[in-house]
Structure formats: C-alpha cells, structure tokens
MIRO-21470 format. One line per 3 residues: their letters; for each residue x, y, z of N, C-alpha, C. Coordinates in steps of 0.2 Angstrom, whole numbers, m for minus. Layout:
<nodes>
a = X,Y,Z,X,Y,Z,X,Y,Z; ... .
</nodes>
This chain:
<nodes>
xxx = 85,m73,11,78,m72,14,77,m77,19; 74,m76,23,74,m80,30,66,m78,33; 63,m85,34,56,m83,39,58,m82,47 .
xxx = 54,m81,48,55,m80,56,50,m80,60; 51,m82,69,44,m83,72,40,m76,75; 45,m70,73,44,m63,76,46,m59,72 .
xxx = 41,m53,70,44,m48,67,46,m42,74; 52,m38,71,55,m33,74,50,m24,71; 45,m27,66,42,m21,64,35,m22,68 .
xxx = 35,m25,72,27,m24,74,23,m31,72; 16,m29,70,12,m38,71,8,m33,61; 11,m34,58,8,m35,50,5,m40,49 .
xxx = m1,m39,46,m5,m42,43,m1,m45,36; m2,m50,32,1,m52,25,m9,m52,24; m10,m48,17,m17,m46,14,m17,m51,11 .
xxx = m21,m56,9,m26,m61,4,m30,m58,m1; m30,m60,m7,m37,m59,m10,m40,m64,m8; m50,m64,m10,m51,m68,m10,m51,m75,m12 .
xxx = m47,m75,m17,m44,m81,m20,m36,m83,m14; m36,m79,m10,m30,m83,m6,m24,m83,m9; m22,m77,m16,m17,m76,m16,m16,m67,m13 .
xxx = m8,m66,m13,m7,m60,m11,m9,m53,m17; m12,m48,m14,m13,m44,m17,m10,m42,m21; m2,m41,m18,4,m41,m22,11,m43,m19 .
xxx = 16,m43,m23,23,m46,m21,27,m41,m19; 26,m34,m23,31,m31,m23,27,m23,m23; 26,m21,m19,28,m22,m11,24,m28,m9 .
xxx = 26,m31,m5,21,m36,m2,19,m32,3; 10,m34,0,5,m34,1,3,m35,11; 3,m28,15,4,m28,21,1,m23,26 .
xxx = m3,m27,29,m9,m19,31,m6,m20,40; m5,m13,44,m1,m15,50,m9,m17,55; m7,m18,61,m12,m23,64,m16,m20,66 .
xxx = m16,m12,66,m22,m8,67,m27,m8,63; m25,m7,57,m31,m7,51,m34,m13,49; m31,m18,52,m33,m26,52,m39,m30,56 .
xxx = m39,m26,63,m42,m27,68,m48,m22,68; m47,m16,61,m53,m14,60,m58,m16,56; m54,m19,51,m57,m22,43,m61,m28,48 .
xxx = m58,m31,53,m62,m37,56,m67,m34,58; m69,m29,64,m73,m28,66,m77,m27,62; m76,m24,54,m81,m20,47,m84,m27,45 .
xxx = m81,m31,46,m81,m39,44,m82,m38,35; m75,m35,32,m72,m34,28,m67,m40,26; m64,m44,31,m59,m47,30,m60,m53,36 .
xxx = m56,m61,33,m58,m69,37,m52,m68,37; m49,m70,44,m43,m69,47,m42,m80,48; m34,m79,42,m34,m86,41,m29,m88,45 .
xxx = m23,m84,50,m18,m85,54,m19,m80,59; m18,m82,63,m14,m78,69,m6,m78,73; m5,m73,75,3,m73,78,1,m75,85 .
xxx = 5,m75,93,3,m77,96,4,m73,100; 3,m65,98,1,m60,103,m7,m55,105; m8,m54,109,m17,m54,111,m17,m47,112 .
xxx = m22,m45,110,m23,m38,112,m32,m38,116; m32,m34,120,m35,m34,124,m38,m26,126; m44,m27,129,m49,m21,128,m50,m23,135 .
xxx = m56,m16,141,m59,m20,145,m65,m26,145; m69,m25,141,m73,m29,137,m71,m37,130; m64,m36,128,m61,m40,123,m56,m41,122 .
xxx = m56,m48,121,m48,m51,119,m49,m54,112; m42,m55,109,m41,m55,102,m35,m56,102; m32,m62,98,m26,m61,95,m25,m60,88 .
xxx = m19,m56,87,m19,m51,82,m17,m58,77; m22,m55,70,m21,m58,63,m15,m58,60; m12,m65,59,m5,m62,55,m8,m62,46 .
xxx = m12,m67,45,m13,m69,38,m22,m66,35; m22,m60,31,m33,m62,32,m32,m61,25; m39,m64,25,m42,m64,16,m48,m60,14 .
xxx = m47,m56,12,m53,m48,8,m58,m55,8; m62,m54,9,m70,m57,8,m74,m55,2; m70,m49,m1,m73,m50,m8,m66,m48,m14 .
xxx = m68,m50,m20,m60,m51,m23,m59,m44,m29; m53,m42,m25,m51,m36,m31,m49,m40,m34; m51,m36,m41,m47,m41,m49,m41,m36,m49 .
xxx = m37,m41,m53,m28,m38,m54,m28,m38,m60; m35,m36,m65,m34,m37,m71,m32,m29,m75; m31,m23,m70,m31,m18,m73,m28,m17,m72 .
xxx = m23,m11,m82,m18,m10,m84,m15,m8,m75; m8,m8,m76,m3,m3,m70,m3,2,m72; m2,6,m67,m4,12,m66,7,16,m68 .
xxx = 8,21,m72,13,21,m74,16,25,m67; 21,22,m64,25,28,m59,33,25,m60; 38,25,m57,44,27,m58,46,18,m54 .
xxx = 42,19,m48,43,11,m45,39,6,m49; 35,8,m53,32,2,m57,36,2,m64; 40,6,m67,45,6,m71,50,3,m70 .
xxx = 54,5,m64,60,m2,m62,57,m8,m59; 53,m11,m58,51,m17,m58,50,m18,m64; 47,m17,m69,45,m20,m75,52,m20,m79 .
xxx = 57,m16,m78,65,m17,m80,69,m20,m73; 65,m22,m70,70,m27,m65,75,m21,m60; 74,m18,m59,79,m15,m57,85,m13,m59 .
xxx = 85,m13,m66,93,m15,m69,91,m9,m75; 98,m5,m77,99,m1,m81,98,m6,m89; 95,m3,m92,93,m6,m100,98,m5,m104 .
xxx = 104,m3,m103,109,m1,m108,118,m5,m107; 118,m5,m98,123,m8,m96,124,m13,m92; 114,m14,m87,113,m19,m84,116,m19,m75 .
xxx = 117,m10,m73,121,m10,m68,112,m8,m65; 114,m11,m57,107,m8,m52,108,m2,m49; 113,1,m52,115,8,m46,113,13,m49 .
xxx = 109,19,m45,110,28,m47,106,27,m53; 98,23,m51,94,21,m57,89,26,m58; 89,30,m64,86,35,m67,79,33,m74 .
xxx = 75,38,m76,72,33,m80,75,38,m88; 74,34,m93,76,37,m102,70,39,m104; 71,44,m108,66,43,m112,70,40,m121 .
xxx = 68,36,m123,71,32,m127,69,38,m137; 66,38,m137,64,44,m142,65,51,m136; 71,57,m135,70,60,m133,66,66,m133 .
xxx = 64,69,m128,56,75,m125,61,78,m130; 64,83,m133,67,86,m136,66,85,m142; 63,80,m144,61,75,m153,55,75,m150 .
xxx = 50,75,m147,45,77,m146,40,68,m143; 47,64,m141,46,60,m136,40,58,m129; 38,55,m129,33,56,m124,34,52,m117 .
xxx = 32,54,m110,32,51,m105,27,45,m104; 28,39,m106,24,32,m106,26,28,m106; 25,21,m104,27,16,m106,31,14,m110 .
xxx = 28,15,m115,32,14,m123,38,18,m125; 37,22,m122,46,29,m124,50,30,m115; 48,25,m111,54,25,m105,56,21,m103 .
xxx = 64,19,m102,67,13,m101,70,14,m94; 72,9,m90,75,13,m84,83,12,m86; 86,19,m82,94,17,m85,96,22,m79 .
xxx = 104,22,m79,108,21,m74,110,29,m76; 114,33,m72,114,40,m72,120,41,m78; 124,37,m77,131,39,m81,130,35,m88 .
xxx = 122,32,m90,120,28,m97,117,36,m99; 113,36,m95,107,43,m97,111,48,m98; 116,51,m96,120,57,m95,123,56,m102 .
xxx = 126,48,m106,131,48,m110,126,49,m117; 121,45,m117,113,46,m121,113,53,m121; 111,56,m118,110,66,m118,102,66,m122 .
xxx = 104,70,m126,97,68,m133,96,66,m137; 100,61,m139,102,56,m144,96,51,m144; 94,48,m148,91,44,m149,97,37,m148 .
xxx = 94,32,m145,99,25,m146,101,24,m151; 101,24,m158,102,23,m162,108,27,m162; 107,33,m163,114,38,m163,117,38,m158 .
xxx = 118,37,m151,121,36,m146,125,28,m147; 124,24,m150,125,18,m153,125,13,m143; 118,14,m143,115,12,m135,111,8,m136 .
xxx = 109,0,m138,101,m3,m137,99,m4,m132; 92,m3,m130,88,m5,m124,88,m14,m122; 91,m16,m116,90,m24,m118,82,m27,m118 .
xxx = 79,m20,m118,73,m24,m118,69,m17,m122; 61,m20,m129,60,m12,m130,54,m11,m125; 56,m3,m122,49,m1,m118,40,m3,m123 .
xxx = 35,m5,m114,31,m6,m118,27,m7,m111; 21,m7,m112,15,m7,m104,15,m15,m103; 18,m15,m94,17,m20,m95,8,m23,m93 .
xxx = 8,m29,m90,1,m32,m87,2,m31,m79; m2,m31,m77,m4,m31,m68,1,m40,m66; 0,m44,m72,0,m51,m70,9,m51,m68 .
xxx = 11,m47,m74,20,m49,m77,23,m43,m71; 18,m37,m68,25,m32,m65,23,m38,m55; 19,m42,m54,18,m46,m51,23,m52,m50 .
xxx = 23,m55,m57,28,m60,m56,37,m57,m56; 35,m53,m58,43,m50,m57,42,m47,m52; 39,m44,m47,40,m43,m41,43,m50,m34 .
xxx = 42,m54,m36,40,m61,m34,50,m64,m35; 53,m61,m38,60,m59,m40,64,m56,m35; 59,m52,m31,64,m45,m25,61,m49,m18 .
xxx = 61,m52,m17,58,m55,m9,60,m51,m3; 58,m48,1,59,m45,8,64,m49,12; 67,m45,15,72,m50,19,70,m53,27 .
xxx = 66,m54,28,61,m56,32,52,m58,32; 51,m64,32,45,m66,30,42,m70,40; 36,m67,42,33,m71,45,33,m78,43 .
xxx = 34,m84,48,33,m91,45,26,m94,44; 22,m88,48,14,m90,45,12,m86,39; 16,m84,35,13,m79,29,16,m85,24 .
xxx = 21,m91,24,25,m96,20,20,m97,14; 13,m101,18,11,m104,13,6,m103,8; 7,m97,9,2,m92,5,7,m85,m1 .
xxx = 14,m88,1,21,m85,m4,24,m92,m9; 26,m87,m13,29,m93,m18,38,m90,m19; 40,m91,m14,47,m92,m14,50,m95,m10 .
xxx = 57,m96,m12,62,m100,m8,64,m96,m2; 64,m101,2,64,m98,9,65,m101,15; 73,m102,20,74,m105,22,70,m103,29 .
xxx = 68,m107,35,65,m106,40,71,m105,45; 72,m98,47,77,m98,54,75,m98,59; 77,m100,66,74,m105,71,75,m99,76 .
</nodes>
C-alpha cells in the first residue's frame, strides 16, 4: 500500500468521528467531495485537511476537504449488522476449513436441512469446493473443523480486522488519522 499526493478517483473525503478516529477501516470510511462540501455548509462536519484543489462558485471559493470530523460522535458500540461482507471480515477472508481466499461462499455449520439457522452462530465462511464437499453433513461427519467457532462478533473486532485489508492507495493527508504501515510514494 502506498500513500500518495493525488487521487485518480476524484477528491474523497477520509470521514472522522468526533473522537478523530475513522468511522471505519473496512471499508474505509469515505464520503465523495460533493456530500462533503454539503455536510460543511449543514455545518455538520469541521474540516481538519484539505487537498490543494479549489472549487469555486460565482459568489465562493473553497478548497475541497480531504480529512473532516462529524461534530457529533456516532458510537460504534452497536452489535454488526449480519451480511455476507461482515461475515468474511470477521473470518478474514479465508475459508474456515482449508484457509484458501478464493470462490468464497458462506456454511451453514449445523445444516438448514437439520434445522440450522442463518446467524452468526451457525455460519462460517468457506470456499465453494469445502461447501460443495461438506454438502449436509454436519463437520463432524464430513470430518471438517471450522478454524475458528462461528459466533457474533463486536463493531470493535470486525473494525480491527478490517485495519488487516488496507486499500491500496491512501491520500498522505488521511496518514495520520490511519493506523497502518505505509510507505509514502513520491
């Protein structure tokens, strides 16, 4: 991963709470310059960076935010929300049976067929050719353990395991408000 002094997607915003961390990692946390330049006007959001491109009205000049901070603080304190991309996060992206990242599907670990439910607790993520050989077999019978048992995680733990997948370009004004390694390309 590499920062840089230009993005090739436009002028994003990297979002703050107002504690000055990122909303989120994974995805990171990114509102495009149009909704950013509204939330200022709403005076919703303190613009802590800038890029060194101006936008310009007949009336106003403004250079566009790279980095703002919400002025009031969403709490991250509540359960995740269950979906298929908050699933492979919280299993890393990696199949629970063989640890391959490819053609990733999700289990149900007690199969819907034995009366298995879609939750947290009864899905692992797994790779198409584990799933396929699993069929409806419980692991147990399939002679398959999960490397890890499913289970809900916290807002905090699918966060720092996001913080694991870094985007392969970062603004070098978003740096000091990210916590990873990162070399500055010139």
């Amino acid at each position: 991963m590499q920062a840089v002094k230009s993005l090739s997607s436009g002028y994003p915003a990297l979002v703050l709470n107002a504690d000055f961390r990122p909303l989120s990692y994974y995805p990171l946390s990114l509102w495009p310059w149009q909704e950013v330049i509204k939330a200022v006007f709403l005076d919703r959001v303190d613009v802590v960076s800038t890029y060194d491109q101006i936008v310009r009205s007949p009336t106003f000049e403004m250079a566009l935010p790279s980095v703002i901070a919400l002025k009031q603080y969403v709490p991250q304190d509540r359960p995740p929300v269950f979906t298929r991309f908050n699933l492979f996060l919280r299993d890393s992206f990696s199949c629970q049976y063989c640890g391959s990242g490819e053609d990733l599907t999700f289990d149900h670990v007690q199969p819907r067929s034995r009366g298995g439910k879609t939750s947290w607790d009864n899905i692992v993520t797994a790779c198409s050719p584990c799933n396929l050989f699993k069929g409806g077999r419980t692991p147990r019978e399939a002679g398959m353990v999960p490397a890890r048992n499913p289970r809900r995680p916290t807002q905090y733990e699918l966060q720092d395991r996001g913080r694991r997948f870094p985007p392969g370009h970062l603004h070098e004004s978003w740096l000091d408000y990210l916590y990873w390694d990162i070399e500055l390309e010139a």
